[in-house]
Structures are given as structure tokens and as C-alpha cells.
C-alpha positions in Angstrom: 10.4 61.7 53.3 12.8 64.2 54.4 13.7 65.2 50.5 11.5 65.6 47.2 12.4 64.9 44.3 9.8 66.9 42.5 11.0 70.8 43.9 14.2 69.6 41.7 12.1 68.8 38.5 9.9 72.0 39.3 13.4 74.1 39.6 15.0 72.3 36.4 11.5 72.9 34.2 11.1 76.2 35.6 14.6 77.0 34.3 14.6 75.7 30.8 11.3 76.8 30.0 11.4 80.6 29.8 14.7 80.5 28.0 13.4 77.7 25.4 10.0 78.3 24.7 9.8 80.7 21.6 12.7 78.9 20.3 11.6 75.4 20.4 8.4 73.0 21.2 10.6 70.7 22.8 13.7 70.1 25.4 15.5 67.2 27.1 17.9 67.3 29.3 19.9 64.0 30.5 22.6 63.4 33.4 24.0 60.2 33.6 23.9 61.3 37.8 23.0 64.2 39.8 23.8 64.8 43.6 21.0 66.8 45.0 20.6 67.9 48.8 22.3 64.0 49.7 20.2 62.3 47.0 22.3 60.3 44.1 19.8 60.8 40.8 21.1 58.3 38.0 20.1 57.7 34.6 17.7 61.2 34.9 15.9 62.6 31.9 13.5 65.9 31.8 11.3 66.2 28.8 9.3 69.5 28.4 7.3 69.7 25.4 4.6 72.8 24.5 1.6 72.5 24.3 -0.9 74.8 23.0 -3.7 75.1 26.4 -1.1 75.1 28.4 2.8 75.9 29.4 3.4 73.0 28.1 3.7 69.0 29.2 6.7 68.1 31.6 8.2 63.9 31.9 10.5 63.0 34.1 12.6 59.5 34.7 15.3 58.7 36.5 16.6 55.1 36.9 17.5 55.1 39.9 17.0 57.5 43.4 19.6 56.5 46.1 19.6 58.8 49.5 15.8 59.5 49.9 16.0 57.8 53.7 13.1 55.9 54.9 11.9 54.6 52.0 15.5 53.1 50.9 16.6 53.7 46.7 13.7 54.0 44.4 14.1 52.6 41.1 12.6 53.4 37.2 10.7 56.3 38.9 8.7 58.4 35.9 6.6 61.8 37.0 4.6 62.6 34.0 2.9 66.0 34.1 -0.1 65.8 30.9 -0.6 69.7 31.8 2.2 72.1 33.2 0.8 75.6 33.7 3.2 78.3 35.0 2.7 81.4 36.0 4.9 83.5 37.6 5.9 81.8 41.1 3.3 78.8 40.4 3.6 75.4 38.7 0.2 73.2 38.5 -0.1 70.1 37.3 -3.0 68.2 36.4 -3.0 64.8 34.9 -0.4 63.7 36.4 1.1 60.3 36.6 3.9 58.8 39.3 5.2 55.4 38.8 8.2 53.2 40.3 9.1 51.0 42.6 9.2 53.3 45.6 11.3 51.6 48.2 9.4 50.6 51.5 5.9 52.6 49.8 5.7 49.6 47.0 5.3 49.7 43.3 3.3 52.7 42.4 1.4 53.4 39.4 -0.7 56.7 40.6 -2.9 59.8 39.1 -1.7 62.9 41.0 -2.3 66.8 40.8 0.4 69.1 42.2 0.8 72.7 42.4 3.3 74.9 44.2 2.7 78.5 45.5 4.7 81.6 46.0 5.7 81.1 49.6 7.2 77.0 48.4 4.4 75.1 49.7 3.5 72.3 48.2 -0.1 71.2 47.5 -0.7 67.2 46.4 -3.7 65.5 45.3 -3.2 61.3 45.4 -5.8 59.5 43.7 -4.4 56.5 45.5 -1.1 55.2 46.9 0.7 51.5 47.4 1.9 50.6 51.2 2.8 47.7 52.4 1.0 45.6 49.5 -2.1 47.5 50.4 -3.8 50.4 48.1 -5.3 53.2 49.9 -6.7 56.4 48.6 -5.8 60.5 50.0 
């Protein structure tokens, strides 16, 4: 896949959460659509919420993902992040949980860890994927 979807959460978390955090324990933001790098994002909905161990805990939905190339429009995709840590150029996620209909990757339903790095790499930890009909595990 050519595009992510989750630098655009990480950017959009990363943005309210400094400027929210000692005001409030929670934050939503909703777009009806967003056009992002040739991606159509409709029906999208970012939930932060603090936490006390932790930065806080990050959900993200989005009805419908058009644009993402190979894998054709995903639909009633949800990223949910159980612990968000951030610290200074780094997001981690642990707990994590992806699921949607995918496209040409199937219906997934998916533990995950993430965590970016200063220089924008990307580090992902599957417990197991959906091609094809098939489950496999990375």
C-alpha cells in the first residue's frame, strides 16, 4: 500500500494532544470527509482520551477509505490504540486493535503494536492478518 492511513491519525493525535491535555481528559474530532495525499476519508472520527499510565488512549473510525490502490476502498475501518505513549518525536502503541473490511486483504479483526521513530520509520507488530480467506501470522 502506497499510502497509510495511520501517519495521518499519528499527525492528527500528535496535534491535539499537547494543546488539550491539561485542559481536558477527552477530544473528538469528526469530518464528514477528508482528502489526504489522494485518499477520500469519510465519516472519520478521532477519539483521544487520558489516561493516567500513559499519554493517553487514541480510537480511530472512518466509514469509509476510497483511494488506498491495491487493496480497492476499505470500509468501517476502526484503529484502536489501548495505550498511546508519546514522547517527543515517538508514538507507541500497545494494545492495539485494527478492524474492517480491508479491500482485497479481507475482513480484519487484528491485535497490533506500532511505534514510530524520530527519522518517520514505522515499526509494526501483526499478531495475525486476513488474505485471501486465509489467516496468517507476522
Amino acid at each position: 500500500m502506497r499510502h497509510s492511513f495511520l501517519p495521518l491519525a499519528a499527525c492528527l493525535a500528535a496535534l491535539a494532544l499537547p494543546a488539550v491535555a491539561t485542559a481536558a481528559s477527552r477530544v473528538t474530532l469528526t469530518a464528514e470527509r477528508v482528502d489526504y495525499e489522494g485518499m477520500q476519508l469519510e465519516g472519520l472520527e478521532i477519539r483521544w482520551r487520558q489516561r493516567a499510565a500513559a499519554s493517553g488512549e487514541l480510537g480511530v473510525r472512518a466509514g469509509r477509505v476510497a483511494g488506498v490502490g491495491a487493496t480497492g476502498p476499505l470500509s468501517k475501518l476502526a484503529i484502536d490504540c489501548a495505550r498511546l505513549e508519546v514522547r517527543g518525536d515517538e508514538l507507541r502503541c500497545s494494545g492495539g486493535r485494527l478492524r474492517g473490511a480491508l479491500g482485497t486483504l479481507g475482513v480484519q479483526d487484528t491485535g497490533f503494536s506500532a511505534s514510530t521513530a524520530a527519522d518517520g520509520s514505522l515499526r509494526l507488530r501483526l499478531q495475525s492478518f486476513a488474505i485471501a480467506g486465509g489467516r496468517g501470522r507476522v
